[in-house]
N, C-alpha and C positions, 0 to 999 in steps of 0.2 A: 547137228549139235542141238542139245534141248535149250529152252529157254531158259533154265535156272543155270547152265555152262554159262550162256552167254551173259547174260544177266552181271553174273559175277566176274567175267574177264572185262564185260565194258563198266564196270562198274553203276550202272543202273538199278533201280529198285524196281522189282517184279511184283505186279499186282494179277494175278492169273494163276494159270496150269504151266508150275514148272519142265513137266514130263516133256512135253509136245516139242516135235522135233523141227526143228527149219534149216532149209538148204540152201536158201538165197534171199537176196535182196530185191525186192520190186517197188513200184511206184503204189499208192494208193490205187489207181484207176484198174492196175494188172495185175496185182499180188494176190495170187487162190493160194488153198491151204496148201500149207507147208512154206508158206513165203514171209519174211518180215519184210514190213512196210518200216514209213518214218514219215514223223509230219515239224517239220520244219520253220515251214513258214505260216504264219496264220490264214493267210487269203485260201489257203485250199482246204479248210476245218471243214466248211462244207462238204465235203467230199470221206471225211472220216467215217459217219455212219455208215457207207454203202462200201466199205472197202468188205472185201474177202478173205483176206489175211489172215493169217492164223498169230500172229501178233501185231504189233505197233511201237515203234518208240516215240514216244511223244516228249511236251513238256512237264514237270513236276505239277501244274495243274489242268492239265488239257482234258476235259470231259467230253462222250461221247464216242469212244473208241466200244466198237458191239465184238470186242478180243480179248484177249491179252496185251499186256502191256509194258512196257517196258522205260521208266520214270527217269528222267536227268534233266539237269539245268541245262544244258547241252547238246539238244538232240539232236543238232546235223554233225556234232562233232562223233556223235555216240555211232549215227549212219555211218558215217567217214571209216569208224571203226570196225564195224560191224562186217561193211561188203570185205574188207581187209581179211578177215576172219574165216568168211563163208567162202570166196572167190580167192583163196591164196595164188599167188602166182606161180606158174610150175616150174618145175627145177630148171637149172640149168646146168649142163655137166659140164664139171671142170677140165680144162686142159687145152692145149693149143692147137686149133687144128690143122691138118696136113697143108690147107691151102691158105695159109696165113704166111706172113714173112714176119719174122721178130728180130730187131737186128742181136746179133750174140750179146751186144754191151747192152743191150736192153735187162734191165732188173724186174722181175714179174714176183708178185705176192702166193703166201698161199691159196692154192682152191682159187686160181684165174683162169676165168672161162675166155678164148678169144677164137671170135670166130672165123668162118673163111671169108678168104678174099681180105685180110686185116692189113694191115702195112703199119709195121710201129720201128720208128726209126733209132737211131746209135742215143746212148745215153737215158734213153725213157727209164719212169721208174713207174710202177702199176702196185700196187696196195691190195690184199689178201682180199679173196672173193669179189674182186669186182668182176662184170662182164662187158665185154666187148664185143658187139654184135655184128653181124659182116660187113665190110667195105668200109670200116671204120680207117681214116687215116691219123694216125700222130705224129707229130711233129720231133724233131732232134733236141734233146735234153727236159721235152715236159713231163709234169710230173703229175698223177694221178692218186688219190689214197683209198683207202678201204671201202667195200664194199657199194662201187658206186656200180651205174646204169648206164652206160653208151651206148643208147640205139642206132641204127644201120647207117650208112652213109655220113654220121658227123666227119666232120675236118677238125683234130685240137692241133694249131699250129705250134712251133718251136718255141719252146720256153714258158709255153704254161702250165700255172704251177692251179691244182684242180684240188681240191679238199676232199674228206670223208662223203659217204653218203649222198651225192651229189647223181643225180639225173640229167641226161642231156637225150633229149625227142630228137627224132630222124632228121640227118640234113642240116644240123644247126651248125653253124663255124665259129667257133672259137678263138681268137686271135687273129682273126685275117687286119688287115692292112686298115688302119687309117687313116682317112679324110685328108690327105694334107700337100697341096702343092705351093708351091711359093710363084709369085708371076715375073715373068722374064718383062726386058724394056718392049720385046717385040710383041707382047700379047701370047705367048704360048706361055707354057707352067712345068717347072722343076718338081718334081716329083722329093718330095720330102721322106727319106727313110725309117717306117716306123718301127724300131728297135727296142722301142718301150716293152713291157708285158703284161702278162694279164692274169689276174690271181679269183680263183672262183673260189668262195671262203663253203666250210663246213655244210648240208644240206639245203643246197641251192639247186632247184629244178630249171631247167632253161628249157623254150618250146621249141615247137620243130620250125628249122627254115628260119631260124631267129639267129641276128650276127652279133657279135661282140669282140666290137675294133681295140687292137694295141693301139699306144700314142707312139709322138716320136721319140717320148725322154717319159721317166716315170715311171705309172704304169693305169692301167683302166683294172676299178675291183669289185666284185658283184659282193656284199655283205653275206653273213651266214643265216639262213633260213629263206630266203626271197626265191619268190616261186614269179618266174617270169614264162607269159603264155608264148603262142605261135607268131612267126613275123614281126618281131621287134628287133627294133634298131637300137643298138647300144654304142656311140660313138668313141672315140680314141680320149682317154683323160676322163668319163667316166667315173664316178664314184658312186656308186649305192649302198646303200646302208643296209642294216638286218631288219631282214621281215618284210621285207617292200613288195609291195604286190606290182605286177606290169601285164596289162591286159591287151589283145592281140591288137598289133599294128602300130604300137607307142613307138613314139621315134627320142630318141634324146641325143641333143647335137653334144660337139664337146666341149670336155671341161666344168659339165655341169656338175651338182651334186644333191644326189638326194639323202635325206639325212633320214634315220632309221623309220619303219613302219608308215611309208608314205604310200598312199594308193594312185595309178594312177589309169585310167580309164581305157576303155578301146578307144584306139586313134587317134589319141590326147598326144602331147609332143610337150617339148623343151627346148628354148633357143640355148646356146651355147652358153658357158661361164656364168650361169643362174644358180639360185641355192634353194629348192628346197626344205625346208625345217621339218622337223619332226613329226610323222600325224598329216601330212598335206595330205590333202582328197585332191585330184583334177580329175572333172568330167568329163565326160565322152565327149572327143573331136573337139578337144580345147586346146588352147596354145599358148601357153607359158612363155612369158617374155621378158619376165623380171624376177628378181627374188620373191619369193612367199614365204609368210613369218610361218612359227610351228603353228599346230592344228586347224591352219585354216582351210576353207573349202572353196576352191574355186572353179569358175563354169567360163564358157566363151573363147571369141577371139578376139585381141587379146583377152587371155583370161584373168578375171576381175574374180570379187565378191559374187559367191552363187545365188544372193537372194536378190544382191542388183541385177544380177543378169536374169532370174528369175522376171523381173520386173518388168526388167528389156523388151524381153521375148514376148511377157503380155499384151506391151505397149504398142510390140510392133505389129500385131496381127489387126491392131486398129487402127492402124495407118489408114487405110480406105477410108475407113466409116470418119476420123477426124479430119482428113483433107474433105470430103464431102461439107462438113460442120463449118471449117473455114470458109470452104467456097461460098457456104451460102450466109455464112455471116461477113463476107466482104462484098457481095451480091447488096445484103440490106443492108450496110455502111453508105455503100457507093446510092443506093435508094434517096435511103434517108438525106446525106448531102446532097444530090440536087436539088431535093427539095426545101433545100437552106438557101440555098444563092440563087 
């Protein structure tokens, strides 16, 4: 593709040789001609003169690029674009194949690709172009819509209802069972029936190996656009909002809610029947224990204000050096008094 194509499909201003053609997308450190790079983030500008690239996208005032260039307010969003573009993903052919089971009451869209080994049970509905990629299992009466992505090995259990557009990474489950026993007089636990369901809204990516529990009554519901990574725990009653980011290993117990465009960290967690507001950031390996108002940022365990715990963390690495300080000004306390009496 030349650079005045691309230029004009990512909507960027070209300052260069439109002719010159590129194939891919590389890093500053690896991209030789024929390659567009992207610089993103500022910490690596030093690294822009010595790139080899036959282009760059940068930002609307980023100097030093020795290329082509390719100008947006938006430059990792223009990347984002761009590998989209150069690296398209390759077809997939439609139709069901020999080694799939579809049960007949199952409803399937146009142009659905479903691979082998698939198991889709009585009542399913599937939505025009989606794929389903082998060993996938579905559940009795879920419902899936257009044009989504189910890679290998997911489980969507009985009665989930899955939006357009929607991604789901190898291995992820979908509606398995929620958290919920009741305790007997003897100390053993009744197992709680979870009947509830679970509703994945419009362009939602879920990672691989990542679970999202029904409740008992209800239902658990992932908002439209939230891109949730690998290994996260999504517990029964559940509520996420749109846009929510969840980075790998989040745990959120149930009943909680997070309320749209909330970030929340690798490893970070939420006790149960908490609210996060709108905008919440929680840092890495923090633990949420109580409501958080909208846009606020918090760090820790329990997680607090991130600039108290900022503080915390400074304070604590002094420990040594101020216990030292004590000792030896109780040392000359204790001096000083004997030689009072």
């Amino acid at each position: 593709m030349t650079l005045a194509d691309l230029a004009a499909r990512l909507g960027c201003r070209l300052d260069g040789d439109g002719s010159i053609e590129v194939t891919r997308v590389a890093s500053l450190d690896e991209a030789g001609p024929g390659d567009l790079s992207f610089l993103a983030n500022r910490k690596y500008a030093a690294r822009l003169p010595e790139t080899r690239a036959s282009a760059v996208i940068v930002g609307d005032d980023q100097a030093g690029a020795p290329c082509a260039t390719l100008r947006t307010e938006h430059p990792y969003l223009a990347f984002a674009e761009a590998v989209g573009l150069l690296s398209p993903a390759p077809a997939v052919p439609s139709g069901v194949s020999p080694l799939a089971f579809v049960d007949p009451s199952a409803e399937l869209g146009a142009d659905v690709s479903i691979g082998p080994f698939v198991s889709v049970a009585a009542g399913t509905r599937i939505g025009a172009r989606t794929v389903i990629a082998p060993h996938v299992v579905i559940g009795p009466a879920a419902t899936i819509g257009t044009d989504c992505l189910i890679h290998a090995h997911v489980s969507i259990r009985e009665g989930v209802a899955i939006g357009s557009r929607v991604v789901i990474q190898d291995a992820a489950v979908v509606g398995s069972d929620g958290f919920g026993f009741a305790q007997r007089p003897d100390g053993t636990h009744q197992k709680i029936p979870q009947v509830g369901r679970v509703v994945i809204e419009d362009d939602v990516e879920i990672g691989a190996q990542s679970a999202i529990d029904r409740p008992a009554v209800g239902e658990t519901r992932i908002g439209q656009g939230t891109k949730i990574d690998n290994l996260v725990q999504v517990a029964h009653g559940v509520r996420v909002g749109r846009n929510v980011l969840l980075a790998a290993q989040v745990g959120i117990a149930g009943s909680t809610v997070l309320e749209d465009s909330v970030i929340m960290a690798g490893q970070s967690g939420a006790t149960g029947h908490v609210h996060l507001g709108r905008g919440v950031v929680v840092g890495a390996k923090s633990a949420v224990t109580k409501d958080v108002p909208d846009a606020a940022h918090v760090a820790g365990i329990p997680a607090g204000d991130v600039t108290e715990w900022r503080e915390m963390v400074a304070l604590s690495r002094r420990l040594p050096e101020l216990r030292r300080m004590v000792s030896e000004l109780e040392a000359r306390l204790a001096a000083l008094e004997s030689r009072l009496t």
